[in-house]
Structures are given as C-alpha cells and as structure tokens.
C-alpha positions, 0 to 999 in steps of 0.5 A, a space after each residue: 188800497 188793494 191788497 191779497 192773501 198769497 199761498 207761498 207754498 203753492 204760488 196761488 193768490 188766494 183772495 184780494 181786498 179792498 182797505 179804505 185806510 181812512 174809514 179803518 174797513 175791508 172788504 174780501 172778494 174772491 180770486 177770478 177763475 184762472 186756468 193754470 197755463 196762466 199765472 199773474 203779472 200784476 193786480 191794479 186798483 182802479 179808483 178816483 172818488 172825485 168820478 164814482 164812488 165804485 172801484 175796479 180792480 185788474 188783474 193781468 195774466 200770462 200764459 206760461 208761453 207768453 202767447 195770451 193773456 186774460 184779464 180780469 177785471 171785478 166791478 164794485 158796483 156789480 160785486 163781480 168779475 168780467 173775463 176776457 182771453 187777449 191775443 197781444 200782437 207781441 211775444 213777452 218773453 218775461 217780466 224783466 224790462 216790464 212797466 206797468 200802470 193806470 193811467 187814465 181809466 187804462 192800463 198801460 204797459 212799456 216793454 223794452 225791446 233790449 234783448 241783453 242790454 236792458 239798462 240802456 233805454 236809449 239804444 232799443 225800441 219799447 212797446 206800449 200795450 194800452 187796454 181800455 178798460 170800459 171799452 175792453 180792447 188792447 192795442 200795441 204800439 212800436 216806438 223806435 228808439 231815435 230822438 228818445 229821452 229814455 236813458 238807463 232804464 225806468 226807476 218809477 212808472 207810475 200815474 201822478 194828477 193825471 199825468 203818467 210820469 217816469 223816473 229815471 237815471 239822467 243821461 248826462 250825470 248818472 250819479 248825481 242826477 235823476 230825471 222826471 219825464 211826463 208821457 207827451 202822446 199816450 195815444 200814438 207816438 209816446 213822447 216822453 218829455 223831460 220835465 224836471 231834475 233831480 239833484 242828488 248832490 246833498 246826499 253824496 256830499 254826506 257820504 264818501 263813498 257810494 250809495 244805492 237808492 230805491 225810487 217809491 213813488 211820486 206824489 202830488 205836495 200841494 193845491 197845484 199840480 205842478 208840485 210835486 214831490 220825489 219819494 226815495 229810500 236811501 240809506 235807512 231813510 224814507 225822504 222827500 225831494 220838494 221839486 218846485 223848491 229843490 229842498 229834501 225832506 226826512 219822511 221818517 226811518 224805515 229799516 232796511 229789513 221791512 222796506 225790501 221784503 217781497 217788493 219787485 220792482 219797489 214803487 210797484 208794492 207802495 201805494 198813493 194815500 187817497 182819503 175818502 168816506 167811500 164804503 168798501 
C-alpha cells in the first residue's frame, strides 16, 4: 500500500512509503524534487507480484496553470526516481471531473469536457491521456459523446483482473439502480461497455426515505474473473454486492466520521489487499 506524510499547514508531502500489510514492513523513500509552479494530482502504486517483484510508484504533477505536468516516477529496483517535464495536447482547468487509474502498466485518466454540467456524461465528450510508463510517453484522445453508455457521471474508475472498469448511476433507473461497465478499446476509440447491474432495491426497501451511498471499490470474490463483487458504504455500513449471485454481504460497521476524512473522491483513498511475501 502506498501511502505519505502530509504537512497540512504548508500543503507539502513530505515523504512516501511502501507497507506490505502481510509481512507488517515499510520502507520510506523521499519526495521527487518538484518545482513550485507544479503541485500533485495524485500518487499511483504500480505493483503486480505474479510479474516482478519490484514496484513503481507515479506521482502526476500540474502546473498551477495547467499547461504541463511532470511525472515522477521511483523504481524499487533502482531506489530512485526518474523525472520527466509533459506538454498535454489539452488544457486542465482543474480536477473536477477528473478519473484516473492504472491499468495495464499505464496510467490513464478520463476528463469530461462538461464545462458546467458535469453530472451528465451523456451529453459531453471525455478525453483519455494514457502514459506508458516504461516507454514514457503520453498520448490524448477525444472521444465524442454520440452512442456513449456513459450516463451520470462515474462513481468508481478503477482496474479489477486486469479489466479497467467504472461504476456509475444507470441511465434509465438512477435511483434503484448502478451499472458496471468494462473499457472496451483502451488504445483508440474507448468503448465502454455495459457488463452488469446493480440492484439497490433491498436497501431502499429498508428505508422510507432517501439515502446516499459512496462506491469503494470493485474487487475480485473468487478463482474466476467474472466474480466480482461491489463494494459500497451505506448507511453506517461497509457492504458487499455479490454480482454473479445478486446477493449483499454486511463487511463490517465503519462510522460515518473515520470513513470520510480526507477522501476525494472516495474509491480514490481505499486500496485492493494484495498479499505477498515481497520484501519492501
């Protein structure tokens, strides 16, 4: 698990760390050298043990203008970090609207072009920046909005068996209802297509009036990689949505106050266990 000290008063990350949860170790690697015209978007850990034992980790900077970002990426296997100074082929105007993730060895991000109406993914186009990490270069693509499954805006952008997925309000019943869609074409034409469903109707059956919901993640339940499972936080309630079973699962009680402290969006500050001998 990647994680960081944080100076509140100055705004400043002051250090990151590796934790390998199952072996109960650390390791502390300084900060990259950023100048202050930049500050972070976010900080992604690359790691799959079944492939290498050593791990990245990529940390994405903006210019205060949004103008050009620099990446810096630290190696394990080398102890040190790489730097590189990125002119984007679109202007950022800031991080509303903004998904990111890593997926296949790359991260990719989703902008929605919405200008003021945000929530409805529908009717804008989106932008995808892709930067392959061993190869160091960043490429942008405009998808329009025509023949898009995208509705109300993404819930969950994430990577889960390999497949880069998003969660979303579903289009025809927003109340009741969130769909799963799977990235289609992540090298030229972004299809997202819509793969599952999920039914919120026991849990508005519980309730008479209206509740709000946060999506944690998406996680893998079993040997298959078509069982997945939703992970939501409702209601004082960490739970579980079985998919292939259409059955929910209570995952434990988390309270209100240590679930939402410093989590924007949410799914972004929760993190996939992966176990593993691997010394950090």
């Amino acid at each position: 698990m990647l994680c960081s000290t944080f100076d509140t008063f100055n705004g400043i990350k002051k250090n990151y760390f590796i934790c390998n949860l199952t072996t109960q170790k650390f390791a502390v690697f300084p900060t990259p050298v950023v100048s202050e015209s930049y500050s972070e978007f976010g900080s992604y850990l690359v790691f799959d043990p079944k492939k290498s034992p050593h791990y990245r980790v990529v940390v994405f900077n903006c210019s205060y203008d949004w103008n050009t970002f620099q990446l810096d990426v630290y190696s394990s296997e080398s102890a040190s970090w790489k730097s590189q100074i990125l002119f984007p082929e679109i202007r950022f105007h800031n991080r509303k609207g903004i998904h990111a993730a890593v997926w296949n060895e790359e991260l990719i991000m989703m902008r929605c072009d919405c200008g003021s109406n945000w929530e409805t993914c529908a009717k804008h186009d989106h932008f995808y920046i892709r930067f392959d990490i061993d190869a160091e270069k960043l490429t942008t693509t405009r998808v329009p909005f025509l023949d898009s499954n995208l509705s109300q805006g993404a819930m969950y952008f994430g990577e889960c068996t390999g497949r880069l997925l998003l969660v979303q309000r579903s289009w025809n019943d927003p109340a009741d209802q969130l769909e799963v869609l799977e990235m289609m074409d992540g090298e030229n034409s972004f299809r997202w297509n819509i793969k599952y469903v999920v039914d919120l109707t026991p849990f508005i059956l519980q309730s008479r009036r209206s509740f709000k919901f946060v999506v944690i993640g998406v996680m893998n339940m079993g040997a298959n990689e078509n069982d997945l499972g939703v992970v939501l936080y409702i209601r004082g309630k960490v739970v579980q949505y079985n998919i292939e079973c259409k059955t929910w699962k209570v995952l434990c009680d988390l309270p209100r106050g240590d679930f939402s402290a410093g989590l924007r969006p949410h799914y972004e500050g929760s993190f996939r266990f992966i176990e593993s001998l691997t010394p950090v």
